[in-house]
PDB file of N, CA, C and O in Angstrom:
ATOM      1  N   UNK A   1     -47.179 134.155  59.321  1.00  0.00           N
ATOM      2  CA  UNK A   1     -47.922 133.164  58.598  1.00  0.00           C
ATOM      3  C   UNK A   1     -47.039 132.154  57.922  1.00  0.00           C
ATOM      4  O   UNK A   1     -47.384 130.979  57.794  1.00  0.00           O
ATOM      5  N   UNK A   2     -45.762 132.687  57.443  1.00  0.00           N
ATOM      6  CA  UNK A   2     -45.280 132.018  56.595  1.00  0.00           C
ATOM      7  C   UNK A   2     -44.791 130.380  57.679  1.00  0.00           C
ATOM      8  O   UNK A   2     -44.856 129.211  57.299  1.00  0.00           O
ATOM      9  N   UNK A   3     -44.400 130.830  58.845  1.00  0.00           N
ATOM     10  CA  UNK A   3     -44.073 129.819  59.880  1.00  0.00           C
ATOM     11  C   UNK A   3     -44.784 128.588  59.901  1.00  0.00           C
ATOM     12  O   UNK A   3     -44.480 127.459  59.516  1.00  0.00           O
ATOM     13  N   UNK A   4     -45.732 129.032  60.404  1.00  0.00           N
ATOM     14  CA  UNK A   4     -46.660 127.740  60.106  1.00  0.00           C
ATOM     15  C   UNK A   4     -46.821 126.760  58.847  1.00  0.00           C
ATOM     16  O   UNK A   4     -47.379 125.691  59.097  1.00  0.00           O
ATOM     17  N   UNK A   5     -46.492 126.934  57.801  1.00  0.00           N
ATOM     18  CA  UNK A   5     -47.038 126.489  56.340  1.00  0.00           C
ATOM     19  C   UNK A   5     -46.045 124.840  56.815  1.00  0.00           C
ATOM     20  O   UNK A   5     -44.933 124.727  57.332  1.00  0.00           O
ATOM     21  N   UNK A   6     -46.707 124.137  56.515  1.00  0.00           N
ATOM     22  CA  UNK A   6     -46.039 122.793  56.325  1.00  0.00           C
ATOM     23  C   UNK A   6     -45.764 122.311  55.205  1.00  0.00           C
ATOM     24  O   UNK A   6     -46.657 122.000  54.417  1.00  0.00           O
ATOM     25  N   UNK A   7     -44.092 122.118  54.853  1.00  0.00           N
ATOM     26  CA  UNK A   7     -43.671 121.537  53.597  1.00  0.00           C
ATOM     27  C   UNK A   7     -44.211 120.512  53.405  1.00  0.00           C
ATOM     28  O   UNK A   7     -44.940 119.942  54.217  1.00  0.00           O
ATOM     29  N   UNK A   8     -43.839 120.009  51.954  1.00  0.00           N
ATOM     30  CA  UNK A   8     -44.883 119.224  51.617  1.00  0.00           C
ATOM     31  C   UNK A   8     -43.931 117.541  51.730  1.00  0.00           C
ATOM     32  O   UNK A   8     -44.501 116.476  51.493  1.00  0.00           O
ATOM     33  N   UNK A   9     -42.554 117.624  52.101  1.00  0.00           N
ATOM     34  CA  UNK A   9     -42.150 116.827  52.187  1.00  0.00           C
ATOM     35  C   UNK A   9     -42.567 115.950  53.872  1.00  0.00           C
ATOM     36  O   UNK A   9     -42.529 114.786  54.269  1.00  0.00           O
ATOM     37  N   UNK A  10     -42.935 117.245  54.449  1.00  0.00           N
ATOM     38  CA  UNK A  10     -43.295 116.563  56.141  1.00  0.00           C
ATOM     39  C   UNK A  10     -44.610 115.798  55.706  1.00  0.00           C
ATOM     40  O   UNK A  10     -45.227 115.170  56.567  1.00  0.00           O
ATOM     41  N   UNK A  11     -44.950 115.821  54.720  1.00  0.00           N
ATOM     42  CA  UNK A  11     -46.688 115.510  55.412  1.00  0.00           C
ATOM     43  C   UNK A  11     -46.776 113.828  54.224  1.00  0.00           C
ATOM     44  O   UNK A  11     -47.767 113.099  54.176  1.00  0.00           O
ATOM     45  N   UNK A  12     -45.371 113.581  53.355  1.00  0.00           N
ATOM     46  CA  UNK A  12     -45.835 112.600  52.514  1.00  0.00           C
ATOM     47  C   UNK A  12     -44.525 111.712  52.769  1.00  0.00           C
ATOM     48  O   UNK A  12     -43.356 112.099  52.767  1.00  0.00           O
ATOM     49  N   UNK A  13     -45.193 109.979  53.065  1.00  0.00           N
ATOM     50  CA  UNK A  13     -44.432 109.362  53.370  1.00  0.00           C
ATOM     51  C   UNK A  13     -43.418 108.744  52.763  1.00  0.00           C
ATOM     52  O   UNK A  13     -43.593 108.372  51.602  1.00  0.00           O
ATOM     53  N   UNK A  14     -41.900 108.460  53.547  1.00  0.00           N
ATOM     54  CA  UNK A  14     -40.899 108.447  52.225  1.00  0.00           C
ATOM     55  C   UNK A  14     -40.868 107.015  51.775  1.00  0.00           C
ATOM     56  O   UNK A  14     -39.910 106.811  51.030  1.00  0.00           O
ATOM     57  N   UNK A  15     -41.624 105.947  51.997  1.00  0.00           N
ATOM     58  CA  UNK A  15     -41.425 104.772  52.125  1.00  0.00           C
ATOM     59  C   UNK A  15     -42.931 104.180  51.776  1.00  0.00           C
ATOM     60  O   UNK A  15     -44.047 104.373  52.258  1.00  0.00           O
ATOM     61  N   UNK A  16     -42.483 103.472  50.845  1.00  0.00           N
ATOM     62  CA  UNK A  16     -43.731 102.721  50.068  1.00  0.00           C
ATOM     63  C   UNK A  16     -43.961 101.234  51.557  1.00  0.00           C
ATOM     64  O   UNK A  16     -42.933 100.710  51.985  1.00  0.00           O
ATOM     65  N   UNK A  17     -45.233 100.823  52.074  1.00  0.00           N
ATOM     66  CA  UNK A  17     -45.017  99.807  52.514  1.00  0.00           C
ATOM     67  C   UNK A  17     -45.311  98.348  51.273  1.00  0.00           C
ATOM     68  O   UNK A  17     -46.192  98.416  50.416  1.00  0.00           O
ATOM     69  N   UNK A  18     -44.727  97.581  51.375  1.00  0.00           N
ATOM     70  CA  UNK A  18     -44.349  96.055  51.083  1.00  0.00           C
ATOM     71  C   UNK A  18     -45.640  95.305  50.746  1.00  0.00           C
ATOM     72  O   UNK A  18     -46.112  94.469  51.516  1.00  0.00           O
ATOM     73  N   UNK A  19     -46.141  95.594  49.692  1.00  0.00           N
ATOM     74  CA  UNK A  19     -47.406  94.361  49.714  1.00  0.00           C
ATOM     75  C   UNK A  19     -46.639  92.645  50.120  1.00  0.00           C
ATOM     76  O   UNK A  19     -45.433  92.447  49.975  1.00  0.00           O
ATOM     77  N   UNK A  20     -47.377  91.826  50.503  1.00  0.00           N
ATOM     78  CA  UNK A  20     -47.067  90.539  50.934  1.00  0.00           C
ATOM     79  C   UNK A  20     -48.119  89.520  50.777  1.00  0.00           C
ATOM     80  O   UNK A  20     -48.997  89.218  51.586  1.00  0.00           O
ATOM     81  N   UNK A  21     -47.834  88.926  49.331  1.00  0.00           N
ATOM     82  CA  UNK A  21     -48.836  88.298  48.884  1.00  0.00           C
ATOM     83  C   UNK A  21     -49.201  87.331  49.670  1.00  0.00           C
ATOM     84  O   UNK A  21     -48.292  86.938  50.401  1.00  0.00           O
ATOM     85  N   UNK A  22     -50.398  86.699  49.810  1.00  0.00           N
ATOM     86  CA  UNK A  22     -51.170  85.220  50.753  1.00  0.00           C
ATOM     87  C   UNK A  22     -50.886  83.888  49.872  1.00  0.00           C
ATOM     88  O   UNK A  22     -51.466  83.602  48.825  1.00  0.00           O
ATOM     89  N   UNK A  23     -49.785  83.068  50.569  1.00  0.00           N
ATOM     90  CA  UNK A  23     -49.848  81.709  50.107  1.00  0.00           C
ATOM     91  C   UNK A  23     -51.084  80.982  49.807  1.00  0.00           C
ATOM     92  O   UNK A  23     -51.966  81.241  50.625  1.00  0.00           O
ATOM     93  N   UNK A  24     -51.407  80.207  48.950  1.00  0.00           N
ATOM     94  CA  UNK A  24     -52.291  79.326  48.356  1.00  0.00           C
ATOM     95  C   UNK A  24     -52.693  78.510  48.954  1.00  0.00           C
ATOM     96  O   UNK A  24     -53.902  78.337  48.798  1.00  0.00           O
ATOM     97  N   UNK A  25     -51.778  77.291  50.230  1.00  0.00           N
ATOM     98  CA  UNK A  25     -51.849  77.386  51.231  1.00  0.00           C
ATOM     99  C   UNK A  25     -52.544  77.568  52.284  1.00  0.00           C
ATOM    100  O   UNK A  25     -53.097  76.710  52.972  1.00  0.00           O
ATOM    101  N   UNK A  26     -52.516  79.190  52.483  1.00  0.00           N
ATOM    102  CA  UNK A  26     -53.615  79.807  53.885  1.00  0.00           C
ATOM    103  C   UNK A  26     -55.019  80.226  52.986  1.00  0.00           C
ATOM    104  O   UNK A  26     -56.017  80.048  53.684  1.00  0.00           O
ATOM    105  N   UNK A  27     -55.260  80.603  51.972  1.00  0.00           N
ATOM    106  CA  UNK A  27     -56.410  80.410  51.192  1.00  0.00           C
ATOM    107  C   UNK A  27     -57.170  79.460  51.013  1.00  0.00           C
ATOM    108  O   UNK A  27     -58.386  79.632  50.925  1.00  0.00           O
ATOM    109  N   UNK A  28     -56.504  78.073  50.907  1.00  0.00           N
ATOM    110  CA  UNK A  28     -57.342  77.303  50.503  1.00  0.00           C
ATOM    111  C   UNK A  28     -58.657  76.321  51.634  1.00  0.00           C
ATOM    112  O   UNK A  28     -59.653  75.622  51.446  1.00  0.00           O
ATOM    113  N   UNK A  29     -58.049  76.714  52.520  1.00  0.00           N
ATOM    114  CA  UNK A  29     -59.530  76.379  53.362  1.00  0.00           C
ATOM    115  C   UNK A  29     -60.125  77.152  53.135  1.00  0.00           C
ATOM    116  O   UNK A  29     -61.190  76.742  52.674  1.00  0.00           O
ATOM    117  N   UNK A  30     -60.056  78.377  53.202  1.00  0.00           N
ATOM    118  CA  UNK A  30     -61.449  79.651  53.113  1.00  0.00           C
ATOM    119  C   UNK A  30     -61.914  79.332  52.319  1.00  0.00           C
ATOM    120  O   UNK A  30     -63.110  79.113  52.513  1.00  0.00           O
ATOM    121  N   UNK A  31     -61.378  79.057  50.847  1.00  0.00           N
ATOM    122  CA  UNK A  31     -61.740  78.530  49.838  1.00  0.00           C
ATOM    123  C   UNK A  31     -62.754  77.574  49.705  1.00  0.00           C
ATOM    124  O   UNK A  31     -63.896  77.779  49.294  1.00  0.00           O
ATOM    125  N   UNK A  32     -62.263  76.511  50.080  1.00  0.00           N
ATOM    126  CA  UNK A  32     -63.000  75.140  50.571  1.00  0.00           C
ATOM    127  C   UNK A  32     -64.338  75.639  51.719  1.00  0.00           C
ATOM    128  O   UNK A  32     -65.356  74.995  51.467  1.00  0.00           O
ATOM    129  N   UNK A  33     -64.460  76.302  52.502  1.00  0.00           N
ATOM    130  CA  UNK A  33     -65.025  76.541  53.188  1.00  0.00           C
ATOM    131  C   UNK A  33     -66.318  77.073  52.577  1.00  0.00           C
ATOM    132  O   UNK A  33     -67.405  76.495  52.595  1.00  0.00           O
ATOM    133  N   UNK A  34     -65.973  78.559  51.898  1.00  0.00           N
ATOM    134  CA  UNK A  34     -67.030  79.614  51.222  1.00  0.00           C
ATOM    135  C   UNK A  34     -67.776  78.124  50.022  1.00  0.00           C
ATOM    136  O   UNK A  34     -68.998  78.014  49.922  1.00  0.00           O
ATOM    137  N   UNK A  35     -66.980  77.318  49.385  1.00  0.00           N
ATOM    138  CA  UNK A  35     -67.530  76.729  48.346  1.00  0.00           C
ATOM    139  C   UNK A  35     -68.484  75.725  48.740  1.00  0.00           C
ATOM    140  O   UNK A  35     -69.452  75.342  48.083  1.00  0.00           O
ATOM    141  N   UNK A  36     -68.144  75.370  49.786  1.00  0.00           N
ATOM    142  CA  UNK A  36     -69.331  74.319  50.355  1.00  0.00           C
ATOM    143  C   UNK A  36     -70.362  75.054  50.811  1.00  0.00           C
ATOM    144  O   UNK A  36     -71.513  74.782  50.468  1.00  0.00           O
ATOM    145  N   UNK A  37     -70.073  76.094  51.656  1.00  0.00           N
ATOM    146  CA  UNK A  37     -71.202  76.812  51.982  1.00  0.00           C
ATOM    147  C   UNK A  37     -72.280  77.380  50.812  1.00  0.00           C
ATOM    148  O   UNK A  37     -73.493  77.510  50.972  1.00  0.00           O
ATOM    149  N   UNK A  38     -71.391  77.728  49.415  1.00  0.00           N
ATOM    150  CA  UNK A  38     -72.159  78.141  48.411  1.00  0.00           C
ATOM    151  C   UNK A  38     -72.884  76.930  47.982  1.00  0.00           C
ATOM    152  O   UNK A  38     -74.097  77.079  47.837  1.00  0.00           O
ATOM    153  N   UNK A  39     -72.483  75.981  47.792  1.00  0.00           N
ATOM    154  CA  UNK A  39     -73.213  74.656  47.697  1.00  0.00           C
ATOM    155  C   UNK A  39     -74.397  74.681  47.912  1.00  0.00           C
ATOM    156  O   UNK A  39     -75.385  74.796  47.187  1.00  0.00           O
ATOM    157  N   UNK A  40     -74.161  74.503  49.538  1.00  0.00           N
ATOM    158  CA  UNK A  40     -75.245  73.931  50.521  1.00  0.00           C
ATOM    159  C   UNK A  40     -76.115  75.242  50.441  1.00  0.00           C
ATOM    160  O   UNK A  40     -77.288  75.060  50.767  1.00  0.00           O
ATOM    161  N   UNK A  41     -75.822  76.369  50.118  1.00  0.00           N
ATOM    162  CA  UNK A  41     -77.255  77.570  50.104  1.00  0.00           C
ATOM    163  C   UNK A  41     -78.096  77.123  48.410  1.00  0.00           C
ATOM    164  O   UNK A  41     -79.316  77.107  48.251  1.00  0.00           O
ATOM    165  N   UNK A  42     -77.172  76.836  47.443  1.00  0.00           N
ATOM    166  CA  UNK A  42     -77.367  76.805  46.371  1.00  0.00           C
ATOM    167  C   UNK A  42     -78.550  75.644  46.345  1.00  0.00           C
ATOM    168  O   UNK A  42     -79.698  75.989  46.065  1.00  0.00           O
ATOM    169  N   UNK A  43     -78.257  74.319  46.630  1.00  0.00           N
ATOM    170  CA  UNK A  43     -79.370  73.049  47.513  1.00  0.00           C
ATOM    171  C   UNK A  43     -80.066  73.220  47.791  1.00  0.00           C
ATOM    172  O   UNK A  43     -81.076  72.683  47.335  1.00  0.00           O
ATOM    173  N   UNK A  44     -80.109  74.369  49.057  1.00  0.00           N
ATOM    174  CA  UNK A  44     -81.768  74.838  49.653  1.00  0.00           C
ATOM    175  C   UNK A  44     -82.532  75.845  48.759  1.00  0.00           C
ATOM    176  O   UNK A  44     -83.699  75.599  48.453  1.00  0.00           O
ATOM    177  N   UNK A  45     -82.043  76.735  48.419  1.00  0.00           N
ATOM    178  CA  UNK A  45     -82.459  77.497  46.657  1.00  0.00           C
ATOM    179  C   UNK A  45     -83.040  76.536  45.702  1.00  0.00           C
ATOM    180  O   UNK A  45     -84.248  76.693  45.529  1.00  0.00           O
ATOM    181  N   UNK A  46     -82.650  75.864  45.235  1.00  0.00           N
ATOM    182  CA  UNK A  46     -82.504  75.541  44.084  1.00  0.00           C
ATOM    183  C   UNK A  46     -83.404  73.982  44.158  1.00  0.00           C
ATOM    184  O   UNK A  46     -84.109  73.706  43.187  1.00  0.00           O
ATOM    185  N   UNK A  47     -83.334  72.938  45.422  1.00  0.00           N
ATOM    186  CA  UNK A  47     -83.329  71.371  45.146  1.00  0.00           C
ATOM    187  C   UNK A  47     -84.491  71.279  46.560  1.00  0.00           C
ATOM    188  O   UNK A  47     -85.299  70.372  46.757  1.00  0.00           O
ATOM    189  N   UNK A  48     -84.318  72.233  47.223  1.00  0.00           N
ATOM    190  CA  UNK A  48     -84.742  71.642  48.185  1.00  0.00           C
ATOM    191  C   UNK A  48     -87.038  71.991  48.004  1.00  0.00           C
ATOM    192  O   UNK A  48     -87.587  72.918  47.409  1.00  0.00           O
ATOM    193  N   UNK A  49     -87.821  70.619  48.919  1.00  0.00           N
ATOM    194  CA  UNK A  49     -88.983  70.558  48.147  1.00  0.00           C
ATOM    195  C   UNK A  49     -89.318  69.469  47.048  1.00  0.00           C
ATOM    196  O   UNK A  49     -90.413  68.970  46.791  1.00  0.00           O
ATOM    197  N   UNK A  50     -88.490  69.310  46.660  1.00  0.00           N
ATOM    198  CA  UNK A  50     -88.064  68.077  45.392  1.00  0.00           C
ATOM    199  C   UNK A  50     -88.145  66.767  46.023  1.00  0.00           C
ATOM    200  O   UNK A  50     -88.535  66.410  47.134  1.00  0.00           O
ATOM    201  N   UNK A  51     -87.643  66.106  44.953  1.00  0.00           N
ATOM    202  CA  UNK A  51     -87.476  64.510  45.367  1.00  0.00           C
ATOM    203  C   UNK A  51     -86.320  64.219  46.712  1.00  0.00           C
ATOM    204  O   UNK A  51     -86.250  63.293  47.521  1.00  0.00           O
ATOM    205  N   UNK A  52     -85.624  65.255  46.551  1.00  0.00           N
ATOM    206  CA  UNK A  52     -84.405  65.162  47.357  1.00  0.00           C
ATOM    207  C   UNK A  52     -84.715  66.280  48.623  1.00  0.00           C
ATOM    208  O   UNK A  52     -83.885  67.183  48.724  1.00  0.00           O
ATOM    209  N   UNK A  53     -85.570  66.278  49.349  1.00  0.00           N
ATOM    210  CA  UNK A  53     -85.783  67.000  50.185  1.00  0.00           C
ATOM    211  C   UNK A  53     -85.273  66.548  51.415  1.00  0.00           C
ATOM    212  O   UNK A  53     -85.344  65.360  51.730  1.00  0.00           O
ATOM    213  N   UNK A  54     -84.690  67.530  52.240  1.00  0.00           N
ATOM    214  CA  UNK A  54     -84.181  67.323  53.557  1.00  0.00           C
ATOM    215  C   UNK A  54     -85.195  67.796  54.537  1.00  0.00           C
ATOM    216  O   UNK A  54     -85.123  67.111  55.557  1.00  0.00           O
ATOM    217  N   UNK A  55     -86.017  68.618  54.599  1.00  0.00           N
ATOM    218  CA  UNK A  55     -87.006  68.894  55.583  1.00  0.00           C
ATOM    219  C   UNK A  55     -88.555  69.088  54.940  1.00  0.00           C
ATOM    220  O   UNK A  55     -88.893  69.767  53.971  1.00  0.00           O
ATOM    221  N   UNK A  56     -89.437  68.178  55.901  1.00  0.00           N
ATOM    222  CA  UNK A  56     -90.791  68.528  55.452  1.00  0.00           C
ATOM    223  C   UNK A  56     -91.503  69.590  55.494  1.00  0.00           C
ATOM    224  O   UNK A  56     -90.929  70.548  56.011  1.00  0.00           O
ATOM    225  N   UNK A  57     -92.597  69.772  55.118  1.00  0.00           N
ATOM    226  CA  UNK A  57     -93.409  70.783  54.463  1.00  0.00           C
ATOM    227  C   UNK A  57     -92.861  71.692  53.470  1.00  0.00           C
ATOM    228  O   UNK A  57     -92.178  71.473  52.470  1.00  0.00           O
ATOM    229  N   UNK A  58     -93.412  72.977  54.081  1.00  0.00           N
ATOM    230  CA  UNK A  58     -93.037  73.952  53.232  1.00  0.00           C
ATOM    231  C   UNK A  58     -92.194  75.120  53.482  1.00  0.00           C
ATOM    232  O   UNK A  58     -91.685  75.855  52.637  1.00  0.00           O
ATOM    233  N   UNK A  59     -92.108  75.200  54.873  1.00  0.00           N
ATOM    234  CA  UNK A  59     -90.787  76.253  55.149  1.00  0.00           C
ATOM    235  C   UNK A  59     -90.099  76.856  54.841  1.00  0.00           C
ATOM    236  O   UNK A  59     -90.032  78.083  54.907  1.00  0.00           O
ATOM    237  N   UNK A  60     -88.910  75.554  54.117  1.00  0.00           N
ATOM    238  CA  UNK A  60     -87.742  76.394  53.266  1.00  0.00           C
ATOM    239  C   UNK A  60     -88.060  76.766  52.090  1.00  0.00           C
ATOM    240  O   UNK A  60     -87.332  77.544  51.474  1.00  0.00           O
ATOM    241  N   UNK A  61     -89.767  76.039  51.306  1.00  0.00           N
ATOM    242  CA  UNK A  61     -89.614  76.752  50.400  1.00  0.00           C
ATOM    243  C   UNK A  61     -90.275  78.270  50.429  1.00  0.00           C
ATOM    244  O   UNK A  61     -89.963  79.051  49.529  1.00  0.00           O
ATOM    245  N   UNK A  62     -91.028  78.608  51.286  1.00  0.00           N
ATOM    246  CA  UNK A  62     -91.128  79.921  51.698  1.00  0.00           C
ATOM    247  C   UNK A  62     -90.701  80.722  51.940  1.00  0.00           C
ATOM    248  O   UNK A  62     -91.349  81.767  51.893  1.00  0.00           O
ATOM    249  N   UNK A  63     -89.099  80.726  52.425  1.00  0.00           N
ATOM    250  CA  UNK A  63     -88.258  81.120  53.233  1.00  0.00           C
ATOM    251  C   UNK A  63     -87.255  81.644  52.140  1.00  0.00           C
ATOM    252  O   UNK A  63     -86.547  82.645  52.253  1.00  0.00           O
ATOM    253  N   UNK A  64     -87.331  80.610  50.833  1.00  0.00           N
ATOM    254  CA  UNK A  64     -86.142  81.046  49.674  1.00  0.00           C
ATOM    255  C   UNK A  64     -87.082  80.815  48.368  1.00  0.00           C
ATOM    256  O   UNK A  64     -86.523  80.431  47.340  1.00  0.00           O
ATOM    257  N   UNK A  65     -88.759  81.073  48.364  1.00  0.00           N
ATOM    258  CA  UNK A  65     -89.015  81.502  47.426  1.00  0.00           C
ATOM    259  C   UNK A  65     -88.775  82.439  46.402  1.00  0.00           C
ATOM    260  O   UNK A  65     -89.151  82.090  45.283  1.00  0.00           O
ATOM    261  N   UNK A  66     -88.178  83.676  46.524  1.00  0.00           N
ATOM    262  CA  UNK A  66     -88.037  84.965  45.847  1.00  0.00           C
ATOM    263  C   UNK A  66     -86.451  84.496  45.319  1.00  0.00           C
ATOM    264  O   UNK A  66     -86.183  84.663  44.130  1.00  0.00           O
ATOM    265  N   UNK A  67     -85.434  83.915  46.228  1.00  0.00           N
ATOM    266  CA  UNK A  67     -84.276  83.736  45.402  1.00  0.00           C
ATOM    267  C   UNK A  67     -84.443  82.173  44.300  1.00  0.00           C
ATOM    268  O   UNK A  67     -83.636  81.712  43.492  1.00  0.00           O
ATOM    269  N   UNK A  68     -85.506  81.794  44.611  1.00  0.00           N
ATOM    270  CA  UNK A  68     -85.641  80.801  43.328  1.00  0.00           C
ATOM    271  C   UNK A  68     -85.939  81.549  41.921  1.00  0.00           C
ATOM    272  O   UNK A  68     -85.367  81.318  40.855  1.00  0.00           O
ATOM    273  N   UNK A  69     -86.815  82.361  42.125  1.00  0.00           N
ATOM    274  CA  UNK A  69     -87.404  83.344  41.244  1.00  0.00           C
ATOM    275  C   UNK A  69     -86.259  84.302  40.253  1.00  0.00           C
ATOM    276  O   UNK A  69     -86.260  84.632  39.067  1.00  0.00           O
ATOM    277  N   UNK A  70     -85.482  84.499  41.205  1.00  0.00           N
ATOM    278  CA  UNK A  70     -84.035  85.396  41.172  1.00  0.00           C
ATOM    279  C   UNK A  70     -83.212  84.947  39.812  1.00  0.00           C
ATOM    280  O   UNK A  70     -82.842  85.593  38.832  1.00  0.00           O
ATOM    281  N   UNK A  71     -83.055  83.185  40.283  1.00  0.00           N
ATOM    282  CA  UNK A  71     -81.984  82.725  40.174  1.00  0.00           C
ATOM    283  C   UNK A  71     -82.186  81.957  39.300  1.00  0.00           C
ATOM    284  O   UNK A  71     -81.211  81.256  39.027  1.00  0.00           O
ATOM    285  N   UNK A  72     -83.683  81.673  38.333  1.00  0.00           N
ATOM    286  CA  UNK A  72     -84.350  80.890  37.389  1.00  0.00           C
ATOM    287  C   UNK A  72     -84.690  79.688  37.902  1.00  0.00           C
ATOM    288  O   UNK A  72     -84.960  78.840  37.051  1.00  0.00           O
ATOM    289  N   UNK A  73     -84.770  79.306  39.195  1.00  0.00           N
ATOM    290  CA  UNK A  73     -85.659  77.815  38.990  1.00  0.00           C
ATOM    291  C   UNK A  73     -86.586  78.234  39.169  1.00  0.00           C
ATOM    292  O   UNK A  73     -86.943  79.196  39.850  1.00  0.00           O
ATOM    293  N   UNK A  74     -87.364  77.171  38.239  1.00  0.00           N
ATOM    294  CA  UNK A  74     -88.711  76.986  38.176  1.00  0.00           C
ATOM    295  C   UNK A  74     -89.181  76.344  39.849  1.00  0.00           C
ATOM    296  O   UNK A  74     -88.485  75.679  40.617  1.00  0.00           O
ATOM    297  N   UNK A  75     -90.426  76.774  40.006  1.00  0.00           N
ATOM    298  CA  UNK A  75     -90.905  76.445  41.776  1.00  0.00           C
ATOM    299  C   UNK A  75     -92.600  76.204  41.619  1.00  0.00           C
ATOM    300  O   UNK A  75     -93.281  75.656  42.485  1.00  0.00           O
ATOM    301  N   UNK A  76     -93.114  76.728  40.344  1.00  0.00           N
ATOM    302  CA  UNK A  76     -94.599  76.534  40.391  1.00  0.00           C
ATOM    303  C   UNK A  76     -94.989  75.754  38.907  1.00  0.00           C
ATOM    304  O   UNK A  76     -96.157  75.460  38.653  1.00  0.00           O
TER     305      UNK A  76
END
């Protein structure tokens, strides 16, 4: 029995790997990217139906009634 037992040095690694932080750089489109997109959901939430409406009827506001509700605009 004793043969088998695995030290405890085999089983734990001796070497930390290297975190490697992300330049500011390669972030900042994603950045730019996610923020417009939050925008433009935030618009149809929030504006769209209004004076500033991009599509007629009632659709989108059906579609993102409950996150108006969510998110405090007023809709009725």
């Amino acid at each position: 029995m004793a043969d088998s037992a695995v030290s405890p040095a085999a089983v734990l690694p001796t070497t930390v790997p290297a975190v490697t932080p992300i330049p500011v750089r390669e972030m900042l489109p994603w950045a730019a990217f996610f923020g417009t997109l939050m925008l433009v959901l935030l618009y149809f939430v929030g504006a769209e139906q209004s004076a500033l409406a991009v599509f007629s009827g009632d659709a989108v506001h059906e579609w993102v009634h409950d996150g108006r509700h969510l998110l405090g605009f007023p809709c009725h």
